[in-house]
N, C-alpha and C positions, 0 to 999 in steps of 0.2 A: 603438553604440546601435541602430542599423538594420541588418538583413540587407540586404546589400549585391548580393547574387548576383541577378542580374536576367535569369540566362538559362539554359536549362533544356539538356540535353545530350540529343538524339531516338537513338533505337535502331540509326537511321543512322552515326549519329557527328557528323554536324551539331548546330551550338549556332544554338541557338534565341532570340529573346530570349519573356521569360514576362512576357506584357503585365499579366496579372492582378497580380502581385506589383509592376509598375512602377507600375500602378493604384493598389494600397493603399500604397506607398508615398509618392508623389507627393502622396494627400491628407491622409498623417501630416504630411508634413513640412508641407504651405501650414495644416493647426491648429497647428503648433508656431508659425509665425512671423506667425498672425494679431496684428494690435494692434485689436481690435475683436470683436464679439458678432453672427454674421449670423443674422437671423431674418426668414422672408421675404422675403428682397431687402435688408432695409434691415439699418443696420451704427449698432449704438447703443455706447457707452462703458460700463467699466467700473461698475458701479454704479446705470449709467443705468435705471429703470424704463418700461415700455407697456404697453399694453391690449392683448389679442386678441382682439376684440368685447368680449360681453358675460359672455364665460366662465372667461376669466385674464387673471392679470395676470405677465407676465416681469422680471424682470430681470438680463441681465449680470453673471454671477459671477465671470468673469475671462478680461479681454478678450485676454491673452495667448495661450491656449488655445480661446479662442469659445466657452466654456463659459458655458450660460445655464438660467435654473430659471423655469418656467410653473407658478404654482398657482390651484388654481380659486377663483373670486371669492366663490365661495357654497358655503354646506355642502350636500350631496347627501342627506338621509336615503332609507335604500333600505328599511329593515327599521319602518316605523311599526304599532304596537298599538293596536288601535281599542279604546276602554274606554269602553261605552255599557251603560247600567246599566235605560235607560227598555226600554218593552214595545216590540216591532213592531207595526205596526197590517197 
């Protein structure tokens, strides 16, 4: 499931280990084996809903993998057409 190989072979002939690939692995595995959703510091449950001030709201989609979805609290209009019909003074 994982590449295994964690150490790189230098042009010397020395094996090296390859921190970067211990790196990304090391934090596949601790998402695999999360039971929890970390967000900020804090560790909310499956399903469990929060607030992020006043701008979304998250909740825990599955706490196995720490997967979690922010959506914004309010709609954004970016593109508004002004339809004014009176004279300018």
């Amino acid at each position: 499931m994982f590449d295994v190989t964690i150490e790189t072979m230098c042009s010397n002939g020395n094996v090296t280990p390859d921190l970067a690939r211990i790196s990304r692995l090391a934090s596949q595995i601790a998402c695999m084996c999360s039971d929890y959703c970390e967000y900020k510091g804090r560790q909310y449950s499956q399903g469990q809903k929060w607030d992020d001030g006043c701008e979304f709201t998250c909740e825990c989609i599955d706490e196995g993998t720490g997967k979690y979805q922010c959506l914004e609290k309010y709609v954004t209009y970016t593109h508004i057409i002004s339809v004014y019909s009176g004279s300018v003074v």
